[in-house]
Each structure stands twice: as structure tokens, then as C-alpha cells.
C-alpha positions as a printed Julia matrix, in Angstrom:
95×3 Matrix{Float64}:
 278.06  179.6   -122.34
 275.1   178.3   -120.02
 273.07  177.46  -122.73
 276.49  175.06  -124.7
 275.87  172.94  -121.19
 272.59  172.31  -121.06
 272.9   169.62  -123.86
 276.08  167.55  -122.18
 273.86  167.4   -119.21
 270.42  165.94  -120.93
 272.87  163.35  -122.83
 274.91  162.7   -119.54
 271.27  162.27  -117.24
 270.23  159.82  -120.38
 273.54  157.7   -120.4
 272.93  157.12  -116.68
 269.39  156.62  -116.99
 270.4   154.01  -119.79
 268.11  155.71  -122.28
 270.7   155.52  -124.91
 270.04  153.1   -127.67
 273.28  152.96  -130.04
 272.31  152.14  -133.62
 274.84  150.53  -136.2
 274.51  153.52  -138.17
 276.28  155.5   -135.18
 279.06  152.78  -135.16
 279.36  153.07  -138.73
 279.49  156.69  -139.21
 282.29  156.37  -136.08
 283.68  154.05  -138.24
 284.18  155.85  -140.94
 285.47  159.27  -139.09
 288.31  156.68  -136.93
 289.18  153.49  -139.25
 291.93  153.6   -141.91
 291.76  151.8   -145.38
 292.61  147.91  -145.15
 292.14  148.09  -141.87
 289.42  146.81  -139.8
 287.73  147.41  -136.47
 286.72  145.21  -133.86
 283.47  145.63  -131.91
 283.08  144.14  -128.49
 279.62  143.95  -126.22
 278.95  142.71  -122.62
 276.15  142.4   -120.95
 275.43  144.36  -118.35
 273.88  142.67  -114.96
 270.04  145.61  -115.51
 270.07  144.03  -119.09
 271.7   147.18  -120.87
 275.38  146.6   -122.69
 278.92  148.04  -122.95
 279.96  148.4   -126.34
 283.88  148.44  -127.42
 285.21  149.46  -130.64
 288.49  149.47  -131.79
 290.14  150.67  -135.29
 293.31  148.92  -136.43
 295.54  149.74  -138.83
 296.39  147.1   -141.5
 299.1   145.76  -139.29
 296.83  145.29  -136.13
 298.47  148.67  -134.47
 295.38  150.26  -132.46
 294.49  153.89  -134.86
 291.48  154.66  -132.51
 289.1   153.36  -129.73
 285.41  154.34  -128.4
 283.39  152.8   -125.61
 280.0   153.17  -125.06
 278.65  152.56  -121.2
 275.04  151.51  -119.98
 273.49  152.02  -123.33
 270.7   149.87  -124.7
 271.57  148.9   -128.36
 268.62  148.84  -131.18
 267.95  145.92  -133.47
 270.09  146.7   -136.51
 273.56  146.4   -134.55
 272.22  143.34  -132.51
 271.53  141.71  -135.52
 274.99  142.43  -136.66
 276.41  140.72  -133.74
 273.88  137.88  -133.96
 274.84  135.37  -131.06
 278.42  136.58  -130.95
 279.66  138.79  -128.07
 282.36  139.98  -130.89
 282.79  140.98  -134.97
 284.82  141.83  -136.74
 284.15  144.69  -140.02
 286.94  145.27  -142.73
 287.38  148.83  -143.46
């Protein structure tokens, strides 16, 4: 059982070292496990104040009720998702 903790604990030292970089192909592929057809899911960054980001999602159902949510903390994010969010702190994907 030692050996099933060793990984949580190198992923949780590199979240709080911020050496996380979330790609858009790890949003999509949450995407696709959370969102429902016709639906869509809204992704939300900030800023954080040592220059690495909070990231929001959320999956809605057709009719705006909330399906699913995922936040990622004090990660860095790579150059395909910023360049989905452009200049925008928000976007919106149909699903």
C-alpha cells in the first residue's frame, strides 16, 4: 500500500511547488469524461499574485443545471490552453 502513496505525494509536492503545467488536452479529455451532449462547459482562470493561475471548469447540462465541476490550484498553464483563452479571463466550449 506504501508504494500506491508515493505517487499522490510527488503530484501533491509538484502542485505546491507550482510545477504543474495544465495542457488543453487535459481539459479536454476532462471534458469529455464530465460534459453531456448539447451542453457546454465554462472555463474560468485567475491570476495568481507568483504569476501561476487557478483554473475553473464547469459542465452544464443543456439547461444551464451544473453536471460537474474541477478546479485546478497554483498550476502554470502551457501555450495551447492560453491560446484558447486568448485575452479573455473566460470561454466558453459547446459540448
Amino acid at each position: 500500500m506504501f508504494h500506491l502513496l508515493i505517487p499522490a505525494a510527488v503530484a501533491v509536492a509538484y502542485a505546491i511547488a507550482g510545477l504543474v503545467v495544465l495542457s488543453y488536452s487535459a481539459v479536454q479529455e476532462w471534458i469529455k469524461q464530465k460534459a453531456v451532449t448539447n451542453g457546454y462547459v465554462d472555463l474560468i482562470k485567475e491570476k495568481l499574485e507568483n504569476g501561476h493561475y487557478t483554473v475553473i471548469a464547469g459542465a452544464f447540462s443543456p439547461t444551464g443545471t451544473a453536471v460537474a465541476g474541477r478546479t485546478w490550484t497554483n498550476i502554470r498553464i502551457d501555450d495551447s490552453l492560453r491560446s484558447q483563452f486568448g485575452e479573455r479571463n473566460a470561454i466558453r466550449i459547446q459540448t
